[in-house]
ZADO-1210 file (C-alpha; in nm, 4 decimals, padded with zeros to 6 digits):
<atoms>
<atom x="-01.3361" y="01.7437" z="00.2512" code="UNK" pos="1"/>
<atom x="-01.3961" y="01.7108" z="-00.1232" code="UNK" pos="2"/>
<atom x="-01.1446" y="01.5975" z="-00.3513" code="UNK" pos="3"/>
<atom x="-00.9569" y="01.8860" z="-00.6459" code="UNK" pos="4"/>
<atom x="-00.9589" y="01.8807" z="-00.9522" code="UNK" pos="5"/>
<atom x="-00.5959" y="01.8386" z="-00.9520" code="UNK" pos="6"/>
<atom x="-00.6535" y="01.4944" z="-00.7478" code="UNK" pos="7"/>
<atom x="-00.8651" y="01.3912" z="-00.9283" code="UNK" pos="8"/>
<atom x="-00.7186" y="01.4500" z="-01.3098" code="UNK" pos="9"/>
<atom x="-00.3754" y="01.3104" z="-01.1281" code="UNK" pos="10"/>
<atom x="-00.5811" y="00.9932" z="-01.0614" code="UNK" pos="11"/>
<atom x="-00.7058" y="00.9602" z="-01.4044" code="UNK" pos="12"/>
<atom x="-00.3665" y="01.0026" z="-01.5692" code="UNK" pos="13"/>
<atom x="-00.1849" y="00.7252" z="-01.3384" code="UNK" pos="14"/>
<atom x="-00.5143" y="00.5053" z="-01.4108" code="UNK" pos="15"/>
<atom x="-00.4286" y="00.5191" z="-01.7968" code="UNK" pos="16"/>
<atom x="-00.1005" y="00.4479" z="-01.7733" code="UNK" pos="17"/>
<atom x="-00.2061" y="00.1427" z="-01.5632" code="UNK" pos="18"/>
<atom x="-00.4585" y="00.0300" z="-01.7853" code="UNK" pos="19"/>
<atom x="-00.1937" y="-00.0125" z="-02.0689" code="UNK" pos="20"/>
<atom x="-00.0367" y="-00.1868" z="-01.8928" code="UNK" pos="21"/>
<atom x="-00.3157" y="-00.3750" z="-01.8624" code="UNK" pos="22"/>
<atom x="-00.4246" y="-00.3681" z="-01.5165" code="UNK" pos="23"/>
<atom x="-00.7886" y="-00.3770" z="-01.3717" code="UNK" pos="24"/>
<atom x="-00.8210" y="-00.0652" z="-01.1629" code="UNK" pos="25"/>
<atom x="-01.0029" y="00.0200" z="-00.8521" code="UNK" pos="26"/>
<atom x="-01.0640" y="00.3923" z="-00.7312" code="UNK" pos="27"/>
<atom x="-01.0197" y="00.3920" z="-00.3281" code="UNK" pos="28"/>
<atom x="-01.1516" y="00.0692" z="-00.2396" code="UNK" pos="29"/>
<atom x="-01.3409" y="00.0851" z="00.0692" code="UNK" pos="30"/>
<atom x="-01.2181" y="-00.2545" z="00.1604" code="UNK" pos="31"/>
<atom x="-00.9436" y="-00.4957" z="00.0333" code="UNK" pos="32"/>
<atom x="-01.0533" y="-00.6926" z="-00.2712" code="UNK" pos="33"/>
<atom x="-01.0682" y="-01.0198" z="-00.1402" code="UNK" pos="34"/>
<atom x="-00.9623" y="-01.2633" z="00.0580" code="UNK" pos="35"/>
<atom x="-00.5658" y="-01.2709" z="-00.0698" code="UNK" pos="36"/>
<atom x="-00.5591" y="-00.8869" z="00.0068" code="UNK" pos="37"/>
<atom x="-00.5428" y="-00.7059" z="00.3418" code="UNK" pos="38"/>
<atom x="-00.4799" y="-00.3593" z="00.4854" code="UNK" pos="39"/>
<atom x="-00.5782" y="-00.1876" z="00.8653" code="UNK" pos="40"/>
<atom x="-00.7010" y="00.1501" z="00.8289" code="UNK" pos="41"/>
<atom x="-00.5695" y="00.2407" z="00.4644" code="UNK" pos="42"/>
<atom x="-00.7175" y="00.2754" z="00.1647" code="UNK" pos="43"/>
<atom x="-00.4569" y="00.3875" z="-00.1849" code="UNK" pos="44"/>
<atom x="-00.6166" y="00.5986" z="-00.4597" code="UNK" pos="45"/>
<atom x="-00.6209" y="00.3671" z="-00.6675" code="UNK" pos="46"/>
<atom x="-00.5800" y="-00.0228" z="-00.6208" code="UNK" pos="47"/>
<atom x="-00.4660" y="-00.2245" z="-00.9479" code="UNK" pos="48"/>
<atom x="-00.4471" y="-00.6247" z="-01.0142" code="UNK" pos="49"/>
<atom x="-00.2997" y="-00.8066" z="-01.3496" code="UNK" pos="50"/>
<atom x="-00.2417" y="-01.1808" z="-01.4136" code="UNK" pos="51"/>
<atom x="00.1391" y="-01.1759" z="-01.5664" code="UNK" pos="52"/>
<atom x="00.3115" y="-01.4681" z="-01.6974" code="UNK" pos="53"/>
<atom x="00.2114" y="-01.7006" z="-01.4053" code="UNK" pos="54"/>
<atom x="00.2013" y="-01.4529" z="-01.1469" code="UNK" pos="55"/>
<atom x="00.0029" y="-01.1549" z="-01.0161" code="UNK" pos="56"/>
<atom x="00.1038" y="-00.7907" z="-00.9347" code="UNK" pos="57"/>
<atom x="-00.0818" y="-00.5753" z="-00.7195" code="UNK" pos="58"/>
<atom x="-00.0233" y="-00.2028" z="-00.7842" code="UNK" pos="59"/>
<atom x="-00.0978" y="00.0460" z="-00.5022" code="UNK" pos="60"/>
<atom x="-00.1098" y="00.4616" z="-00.6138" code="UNK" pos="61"/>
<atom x="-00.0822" y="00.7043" z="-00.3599" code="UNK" pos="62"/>
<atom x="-00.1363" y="01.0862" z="-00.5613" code="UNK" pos="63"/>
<atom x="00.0285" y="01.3523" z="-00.3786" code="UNK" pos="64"/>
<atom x="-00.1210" y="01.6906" z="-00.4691" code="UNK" pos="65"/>
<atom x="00.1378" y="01.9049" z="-00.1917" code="UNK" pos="66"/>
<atom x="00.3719" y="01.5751" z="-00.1492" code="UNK" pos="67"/>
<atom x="00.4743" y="01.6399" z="00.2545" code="UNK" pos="68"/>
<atom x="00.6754" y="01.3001" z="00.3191" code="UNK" pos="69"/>
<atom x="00.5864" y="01.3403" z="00.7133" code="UNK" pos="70"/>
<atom x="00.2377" y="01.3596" z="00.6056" code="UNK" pos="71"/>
<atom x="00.2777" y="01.0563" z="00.3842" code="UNK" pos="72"/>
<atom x="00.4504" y="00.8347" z="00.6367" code="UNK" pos="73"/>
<atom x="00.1993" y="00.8386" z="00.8507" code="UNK" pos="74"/>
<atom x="-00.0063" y="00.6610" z="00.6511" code="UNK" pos="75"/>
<atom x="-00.0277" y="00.2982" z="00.6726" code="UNK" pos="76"/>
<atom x="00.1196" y="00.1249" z="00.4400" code="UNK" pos="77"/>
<atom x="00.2959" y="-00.1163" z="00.6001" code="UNK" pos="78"/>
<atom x="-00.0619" y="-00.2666" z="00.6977" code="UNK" pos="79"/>
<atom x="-00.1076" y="-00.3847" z="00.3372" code="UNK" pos="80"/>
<atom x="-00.0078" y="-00.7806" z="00.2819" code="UNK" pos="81"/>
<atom x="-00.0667" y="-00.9744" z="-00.0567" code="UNK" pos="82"/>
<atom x="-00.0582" y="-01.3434" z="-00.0749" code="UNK" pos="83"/>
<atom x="-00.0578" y="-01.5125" z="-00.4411" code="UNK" pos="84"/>
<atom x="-00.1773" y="-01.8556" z="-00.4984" code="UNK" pos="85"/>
<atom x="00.0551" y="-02.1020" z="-00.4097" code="UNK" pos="86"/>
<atom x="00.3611" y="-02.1699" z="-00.6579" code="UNK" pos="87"/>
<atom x="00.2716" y="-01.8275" z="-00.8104" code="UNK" pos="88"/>
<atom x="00.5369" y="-01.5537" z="-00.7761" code="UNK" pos="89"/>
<atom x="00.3318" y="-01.2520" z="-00.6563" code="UNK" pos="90"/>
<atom x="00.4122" y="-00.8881" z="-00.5476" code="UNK" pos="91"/>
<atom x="00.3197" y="-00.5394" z="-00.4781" code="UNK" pos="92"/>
<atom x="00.4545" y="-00.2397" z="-00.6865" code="UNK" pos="93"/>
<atom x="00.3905" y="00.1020" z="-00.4914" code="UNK" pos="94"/>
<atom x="00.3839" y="00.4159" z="-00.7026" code="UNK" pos="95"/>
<atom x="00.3489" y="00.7706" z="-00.5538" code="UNK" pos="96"/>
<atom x="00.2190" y="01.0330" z="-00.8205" code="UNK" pos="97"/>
<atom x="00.2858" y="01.3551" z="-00.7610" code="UNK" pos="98"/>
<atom x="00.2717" y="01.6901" z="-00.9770" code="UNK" pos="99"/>
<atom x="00.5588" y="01.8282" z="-01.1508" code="UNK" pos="100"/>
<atom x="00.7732" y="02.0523" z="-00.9982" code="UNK" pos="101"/>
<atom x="00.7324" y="01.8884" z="-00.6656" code="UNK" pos="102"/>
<atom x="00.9782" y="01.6132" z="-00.6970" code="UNK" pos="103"/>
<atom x="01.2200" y="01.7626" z="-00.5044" code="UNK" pos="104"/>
<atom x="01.0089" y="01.7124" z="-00.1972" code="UNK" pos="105"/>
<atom x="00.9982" y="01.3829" z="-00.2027" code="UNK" pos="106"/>
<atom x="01.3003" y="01.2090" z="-00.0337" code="UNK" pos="107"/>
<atom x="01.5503" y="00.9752" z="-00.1031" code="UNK" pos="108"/>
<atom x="01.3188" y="00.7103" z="00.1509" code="UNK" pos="109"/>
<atom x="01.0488" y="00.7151" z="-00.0247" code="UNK" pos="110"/>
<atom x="01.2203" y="00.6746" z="-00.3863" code="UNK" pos="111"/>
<atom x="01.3630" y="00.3360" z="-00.2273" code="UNK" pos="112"/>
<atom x="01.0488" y="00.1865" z="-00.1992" code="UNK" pos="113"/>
<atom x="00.8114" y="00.3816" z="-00.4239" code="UNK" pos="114"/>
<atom x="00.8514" y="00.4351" z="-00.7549" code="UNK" pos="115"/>
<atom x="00.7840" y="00.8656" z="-00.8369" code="UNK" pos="116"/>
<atom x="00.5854" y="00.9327" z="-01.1207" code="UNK" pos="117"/>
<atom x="00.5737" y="01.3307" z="-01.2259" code="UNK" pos="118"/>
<atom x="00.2585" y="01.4179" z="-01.3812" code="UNK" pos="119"/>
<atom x="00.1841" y="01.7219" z="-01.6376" code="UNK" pos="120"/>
<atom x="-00.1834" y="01.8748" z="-01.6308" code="UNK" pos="121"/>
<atom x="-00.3370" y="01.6021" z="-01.8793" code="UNK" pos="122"/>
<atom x="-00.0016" y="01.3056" z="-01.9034" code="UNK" pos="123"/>
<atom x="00.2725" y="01.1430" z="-01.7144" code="UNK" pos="124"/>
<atom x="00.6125" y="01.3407" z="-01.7499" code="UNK" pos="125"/>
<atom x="00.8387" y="01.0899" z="-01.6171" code="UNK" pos="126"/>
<atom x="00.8598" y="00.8283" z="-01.4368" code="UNK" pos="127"/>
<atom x="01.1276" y="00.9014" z="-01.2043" code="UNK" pos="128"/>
<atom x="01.3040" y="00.6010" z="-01.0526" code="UNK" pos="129"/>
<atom x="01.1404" y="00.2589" z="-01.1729" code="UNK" pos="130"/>
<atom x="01.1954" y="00.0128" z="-00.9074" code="UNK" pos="131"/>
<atom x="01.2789" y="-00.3607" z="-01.0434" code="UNK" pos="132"/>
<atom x="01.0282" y="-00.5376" z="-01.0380" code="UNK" pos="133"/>
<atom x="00.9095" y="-00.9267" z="-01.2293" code="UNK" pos="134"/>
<atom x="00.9328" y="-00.9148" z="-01.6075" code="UNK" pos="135"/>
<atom x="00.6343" y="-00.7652" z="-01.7797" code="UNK" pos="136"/>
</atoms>
């Protein structure tokens, strides 16, 4: 099944925002980046890895054109593990983009673990609950 134009443009806007932020961005990985990085039968949107202050952060985007959160769940993203280098803090931010006006169908679950960014056709609109996280 090809991938829309709204997928795609989705992908692009969460990749900017990433890439301020400075991290190195992969667009659905075939396989986990290395060694430190595993997942079963899963493979996120886009993939992103930054060096921070001693530690690394591994940032897995999920864009949801029609979010359905039975849909999503049956993903598998509890397959995905992340070790960082020893005596290096280390950890995984999730993010789940979808377009605006659909925020009400994602629920309250999901916005536990993943942070919801809204997206306009051509920039992010909000970002609507920022999990903590390390500094930055």
């Amino acid at each position: 099944m090809a991938e829309s134009e709204l997928h795609r443009s989705m992908k692009a806007i969460v990749r900017k925002e990433l890439e301020r932020e400075s991290f190195a961005i992969v667009e659905e990985p075939l396989y986990p980046p290395g060694r430190r990085v595993s997942w079963t039968r899963y493979r996120p949107d886009l993939l992103g890895y930054r060096r921070v202050g001693g530690g690394e952060e591994l940032v897995l985007v999920e864009c949801e054109t029609k979010p359905n959160m039975r849909r999503f769940g049956s993903k598998n993203h509890s397959t995905i593990s992340f070790q960082s280098y020893l005596f290096a803090p280390g950890s995984v931010r999730r993010i789940l983009a979808v377009p605006q006006g659909t925020l009400a169908s994602v629920d309250m679950k999901m916005r536990k673990q993943w942070e919801v960014w809204v997206l306009g056709s051509n920039q992010l609109i909000q970002k609507a609950n920022v999990l903590p996280g390390p500094a930055r």
